[in-house]
C-alpha positions in Angstrom: 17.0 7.3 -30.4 18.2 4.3 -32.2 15.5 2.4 -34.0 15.4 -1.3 -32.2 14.2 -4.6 -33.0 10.2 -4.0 -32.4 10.0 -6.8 -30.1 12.4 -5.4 -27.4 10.1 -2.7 -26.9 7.5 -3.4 -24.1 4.6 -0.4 -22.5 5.8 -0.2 -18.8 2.6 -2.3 -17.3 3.8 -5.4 -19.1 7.5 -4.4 -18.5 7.0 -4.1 -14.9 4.7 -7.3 -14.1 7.7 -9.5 -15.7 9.9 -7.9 -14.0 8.4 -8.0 -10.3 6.0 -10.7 -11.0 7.3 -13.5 -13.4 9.1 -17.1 -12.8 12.4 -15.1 -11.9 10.8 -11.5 -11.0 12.0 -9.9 -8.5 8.9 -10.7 -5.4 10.0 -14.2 -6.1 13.1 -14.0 -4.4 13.6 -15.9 -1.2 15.0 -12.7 0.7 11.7 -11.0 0.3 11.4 -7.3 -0.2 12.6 -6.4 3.4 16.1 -7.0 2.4 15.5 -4.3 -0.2 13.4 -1.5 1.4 11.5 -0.6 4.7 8.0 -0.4 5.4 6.0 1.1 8.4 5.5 -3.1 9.0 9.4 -3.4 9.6 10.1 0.3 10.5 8.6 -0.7 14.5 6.0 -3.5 15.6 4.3 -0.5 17.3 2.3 -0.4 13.2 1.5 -4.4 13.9 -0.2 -2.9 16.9 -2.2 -0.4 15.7 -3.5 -2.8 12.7 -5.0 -5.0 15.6 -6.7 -2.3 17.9 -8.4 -1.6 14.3 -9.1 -5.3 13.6 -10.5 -4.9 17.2 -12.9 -1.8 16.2 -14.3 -3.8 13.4 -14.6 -6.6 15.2 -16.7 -4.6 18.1 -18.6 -2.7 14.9 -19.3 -6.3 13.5 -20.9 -7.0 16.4 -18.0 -9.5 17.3 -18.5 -12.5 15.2 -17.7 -16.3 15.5 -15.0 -15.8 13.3 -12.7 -13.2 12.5 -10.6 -12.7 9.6 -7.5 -10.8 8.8 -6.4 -10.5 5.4 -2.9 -9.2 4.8 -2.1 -8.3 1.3 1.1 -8.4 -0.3 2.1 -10.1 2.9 5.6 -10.4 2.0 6.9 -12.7 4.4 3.9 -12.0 6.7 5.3 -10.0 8.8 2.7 -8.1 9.6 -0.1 -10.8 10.2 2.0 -12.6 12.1 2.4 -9.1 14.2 -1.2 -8.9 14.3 -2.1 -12.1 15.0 0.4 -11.5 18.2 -0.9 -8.3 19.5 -4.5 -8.9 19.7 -6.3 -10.0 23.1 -7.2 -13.2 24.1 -10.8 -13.1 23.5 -10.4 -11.8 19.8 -7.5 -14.1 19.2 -9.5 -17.1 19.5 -11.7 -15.6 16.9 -9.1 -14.5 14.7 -8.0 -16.6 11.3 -5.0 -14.7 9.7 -4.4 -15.0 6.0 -0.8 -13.9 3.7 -2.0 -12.9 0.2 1.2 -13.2 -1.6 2.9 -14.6 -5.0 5.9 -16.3 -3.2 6.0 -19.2 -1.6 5.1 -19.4 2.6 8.2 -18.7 4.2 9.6 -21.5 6.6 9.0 -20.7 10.3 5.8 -18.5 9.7 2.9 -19.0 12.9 0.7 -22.4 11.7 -2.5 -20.2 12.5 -1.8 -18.2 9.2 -3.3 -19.2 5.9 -0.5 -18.5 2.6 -2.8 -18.1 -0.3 -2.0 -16.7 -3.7 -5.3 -14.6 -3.9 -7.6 -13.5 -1.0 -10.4 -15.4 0.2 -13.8 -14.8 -0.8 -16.5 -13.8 2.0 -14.3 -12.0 4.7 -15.7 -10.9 7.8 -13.1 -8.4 9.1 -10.5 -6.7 8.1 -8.7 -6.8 4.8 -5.1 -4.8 4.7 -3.4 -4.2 2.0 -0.1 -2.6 3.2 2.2 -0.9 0.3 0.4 -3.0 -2.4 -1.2 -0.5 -4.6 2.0 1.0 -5.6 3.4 -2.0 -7.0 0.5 -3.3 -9.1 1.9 -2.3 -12.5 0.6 0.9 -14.9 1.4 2.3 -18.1 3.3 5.6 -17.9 1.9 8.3 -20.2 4.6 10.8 -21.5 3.3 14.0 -23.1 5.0 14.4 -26.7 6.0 17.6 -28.5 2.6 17.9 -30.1 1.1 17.9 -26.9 -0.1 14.5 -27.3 -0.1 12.0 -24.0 1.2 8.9 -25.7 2.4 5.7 -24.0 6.1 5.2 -22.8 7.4 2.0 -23.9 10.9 0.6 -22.4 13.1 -1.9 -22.8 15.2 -4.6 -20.3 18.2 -2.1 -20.2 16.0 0.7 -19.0 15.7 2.5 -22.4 12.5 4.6 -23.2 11.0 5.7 -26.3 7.2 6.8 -27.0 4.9 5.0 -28.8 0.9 5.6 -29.5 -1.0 8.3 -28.2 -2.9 7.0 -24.9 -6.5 6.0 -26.3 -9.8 4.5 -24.7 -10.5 3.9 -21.0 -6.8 5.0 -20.1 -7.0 8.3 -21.7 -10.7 8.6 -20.1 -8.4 7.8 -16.9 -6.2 10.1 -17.9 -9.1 13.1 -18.4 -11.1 12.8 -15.6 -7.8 11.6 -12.6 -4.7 13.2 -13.9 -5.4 15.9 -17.1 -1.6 16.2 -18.8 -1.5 20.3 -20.0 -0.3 20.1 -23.2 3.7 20.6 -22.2 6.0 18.3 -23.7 8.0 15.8 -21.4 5.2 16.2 -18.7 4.2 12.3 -17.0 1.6 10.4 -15.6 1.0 7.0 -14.2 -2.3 5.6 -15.7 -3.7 4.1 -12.4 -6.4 2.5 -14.1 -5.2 -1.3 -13.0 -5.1 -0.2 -9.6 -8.5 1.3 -9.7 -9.5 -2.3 -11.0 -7.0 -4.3 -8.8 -8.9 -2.3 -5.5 -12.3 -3.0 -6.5 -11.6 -6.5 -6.7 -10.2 -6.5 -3.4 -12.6 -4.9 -1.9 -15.3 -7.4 -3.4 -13.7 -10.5 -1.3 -15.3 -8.8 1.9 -18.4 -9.9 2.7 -18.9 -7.7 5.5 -16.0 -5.6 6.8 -13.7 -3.0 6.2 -10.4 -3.0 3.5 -7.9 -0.8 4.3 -5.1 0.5 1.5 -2.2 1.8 2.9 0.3 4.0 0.7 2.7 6.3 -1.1 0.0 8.2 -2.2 -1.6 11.8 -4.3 -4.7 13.6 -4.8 -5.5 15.6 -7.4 -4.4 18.4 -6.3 -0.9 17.2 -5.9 -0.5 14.9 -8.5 3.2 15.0 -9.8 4.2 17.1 -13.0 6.6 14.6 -14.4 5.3 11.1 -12.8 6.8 8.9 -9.5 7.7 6.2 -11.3 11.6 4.8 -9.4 13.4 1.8 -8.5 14.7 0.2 -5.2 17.7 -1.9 -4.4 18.9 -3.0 -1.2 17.8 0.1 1.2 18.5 2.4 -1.5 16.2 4.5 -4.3 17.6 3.4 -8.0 16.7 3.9 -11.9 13.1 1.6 -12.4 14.9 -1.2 -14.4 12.3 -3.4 -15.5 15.1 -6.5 -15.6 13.9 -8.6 -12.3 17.0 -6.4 -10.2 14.6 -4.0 -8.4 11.8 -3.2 -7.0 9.8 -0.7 -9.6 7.1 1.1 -7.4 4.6 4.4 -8.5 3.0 6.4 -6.0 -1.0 5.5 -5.7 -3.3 8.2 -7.1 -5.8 6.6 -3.6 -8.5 9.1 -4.4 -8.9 7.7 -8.0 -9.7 4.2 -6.1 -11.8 4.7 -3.6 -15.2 3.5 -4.0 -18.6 5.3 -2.5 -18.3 5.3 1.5 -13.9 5.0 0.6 -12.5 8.1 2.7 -8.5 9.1 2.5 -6.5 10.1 5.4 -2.7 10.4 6.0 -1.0 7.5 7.6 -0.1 10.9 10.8 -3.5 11.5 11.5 -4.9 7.0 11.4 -2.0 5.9 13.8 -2.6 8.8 16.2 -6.6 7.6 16.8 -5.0 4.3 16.7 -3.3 5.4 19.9 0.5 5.5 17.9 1.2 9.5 18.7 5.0 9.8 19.4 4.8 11.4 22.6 7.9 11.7 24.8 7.1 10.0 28.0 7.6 12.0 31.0 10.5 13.0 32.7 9.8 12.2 36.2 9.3 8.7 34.5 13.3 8.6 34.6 14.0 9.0 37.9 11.0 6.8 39.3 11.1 4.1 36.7 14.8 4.4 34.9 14.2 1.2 32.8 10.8 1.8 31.9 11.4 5.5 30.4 14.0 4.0 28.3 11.4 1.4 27.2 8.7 4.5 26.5 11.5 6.3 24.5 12.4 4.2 22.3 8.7 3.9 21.8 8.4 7.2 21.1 11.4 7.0 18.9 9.6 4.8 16.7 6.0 6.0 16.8 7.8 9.5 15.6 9.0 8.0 12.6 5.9 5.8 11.6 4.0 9.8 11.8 6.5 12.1 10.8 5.8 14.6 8.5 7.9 14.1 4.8 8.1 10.3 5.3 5.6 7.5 7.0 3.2 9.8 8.2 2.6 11.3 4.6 1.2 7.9 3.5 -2.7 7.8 2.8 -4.6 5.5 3.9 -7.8 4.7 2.1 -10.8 3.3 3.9 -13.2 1.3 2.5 -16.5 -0.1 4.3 -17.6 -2.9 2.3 -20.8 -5.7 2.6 -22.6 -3.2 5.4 -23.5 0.0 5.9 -20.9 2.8 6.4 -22.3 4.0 9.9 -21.0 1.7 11.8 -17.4 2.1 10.4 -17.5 6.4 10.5 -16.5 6.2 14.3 -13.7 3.5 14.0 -11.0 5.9 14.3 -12.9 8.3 16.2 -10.3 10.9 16.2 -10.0 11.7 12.6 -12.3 14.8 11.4 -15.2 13.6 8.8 -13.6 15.3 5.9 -11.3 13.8 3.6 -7.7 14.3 3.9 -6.1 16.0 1.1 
């Protein structure tokens, strides 16, 4: 490669947060990110649902409290906790305070109920959701060289890479323990370190509750040989240009961030105990009740896609009990077995 101006150069963690996060990054733009890609929160308000019969579990496990609170993170333009908010019954809805976590300003319009903070509250009784988060809190990217050496991959505005220093201190101890490189040149990781951080600190706003992480997501035994590191532009997967232009988004290694009492499921098997299972309704429905079977399937349509197998329903979930015991919170989606999903 060309030698550049040392400057120009930047690791991808630094890149990235300019680039998403800064005065003219790209979550500052008034369309939001549902102009440029589609989330289980915009695929159907049948996932809207589901988050509030779990608010509802933990607010039953809580021993239903004065107050309630909902914390959406990464609210974009609070879609979801407006959804929420919606779908819950009237005796938990006058309980219920909703909160957007999110760096752009409160969209016009959005339900008066909801709070539009920059940071989460401290001291949450309820539920905290963070809902395609993870994956965009920014990580270096680890490149193995053709020493065998895991060094960091720096980049520049245009999209350009080059390596620099080997990985060194708590990222390579990251590195060793969550995602081991073999010694293969060209072979990629995403140091998830931040995330791990970024979670805990999360998790630490709830007083007594449950946080919930909701992703694109691996374990170790499916980590990636070469790194998920991509880039999306209206609707459609592009190169991770770290210019403002894009999103730039990683998958979330979830196991690496749970915390003792955390337990990892796929997004397939949560939404099915959450009542979401994509069943057709039954034919004799047609004949009976013509308007309501087209109601049931389309329905079904969209409960299909937020479970299906190779997209939504591949997500992990990662659930987190936090401020209480984790007892109370085993049976909360009473249909998923007691192991961890892999």
């Amino acid at each position: 490669m060309t030698v550049e101006t040392a400057g120009e150069w930047h690791g991808w963690r630094a890149a990235s947060e300019a680039a998403l996060y800064g005065p003219d990054g790209f979550y500052r733009r008034p369309e939001g990110p549902g102009a440029h890609f589609r989330t289980s929160v915009h695929a159907s308000p049948l996932f809207a649902q589901a988050v509030a019969r779990l608010l509802c579990r933990v607010d039953e496990a809580l021993g239903r409290p004065a107050a309630l609170d909902f914390v959406d993170m990464a609210a974009g333009r609070g879609e979801l906790v407006a959804g929420v908010l919606a779908a819950l019954p009237a005796d938990v809805a006058s309980r219920a305070r909703g909160y957007a976590v999110e760096v752009a300003g409160r969209p016009e319009g959005l339900d008066h109920r909801i709070e539009w903070l920059a940071e989460p509250p401290q001291g949450i009784t309820g539920l905290l959701f963070a809902n395609e988060w993870l994956d965009n809190v920014p990580v270096e990217i680890a490149e193995v060289d053709s020493a065998g050496v895991p060094r960091l991959v720096l980049v520049r505005r245009d999209g350009r890479e080059r390596l620099g220093e080997p990985v060194s201190g708590a990222e390579a101890e990251w590195l060793a323990r969550w995602w081991p490189l073999p010694a293969e040149e060209g072979l990629r990781a995403e140091v998830g370190l931040p995330r791990d951080e970024a979670w805990a600190s999360a998790v630490a706003t709830v007083g007594r509750g449950l946080a919930v992480a909701v992703d694109y997501a691996h374990t170790a035994s499916t980590r990636p040989l070469f790194g998920t590191l991509t880039g999306f532009r209206e609707g459609r997967e592009t190169a991770p240009m770290p210019d403002g232009s894009c999103d730039i988004t990683a998958h979330v290694a979830l196991d690496a961030c749970a915390l003792p009492g955390g337990r990892v499921l796929t997004q397939r098997d949560a939404l099915r105990a959450l009542d979401i299972s994509g069943a057709r309704p039954p034919l004799a429905l047609a004949s009976t009740r013509p308007a309501a079977y087209v109601r049931a399937l389309a329905s079904a349509g969209e409960a299909a896609e937020l479970t299906a197998s190779g997209g939504l329903g591949d997500f992990g979930w990662l659930l987190q009990p936090a401020g209480v015991e984790e007892a109370p919170f085993r049976g909360l989606l009473v249909d998923v077995p007691d192991h961890e999903e892999q």
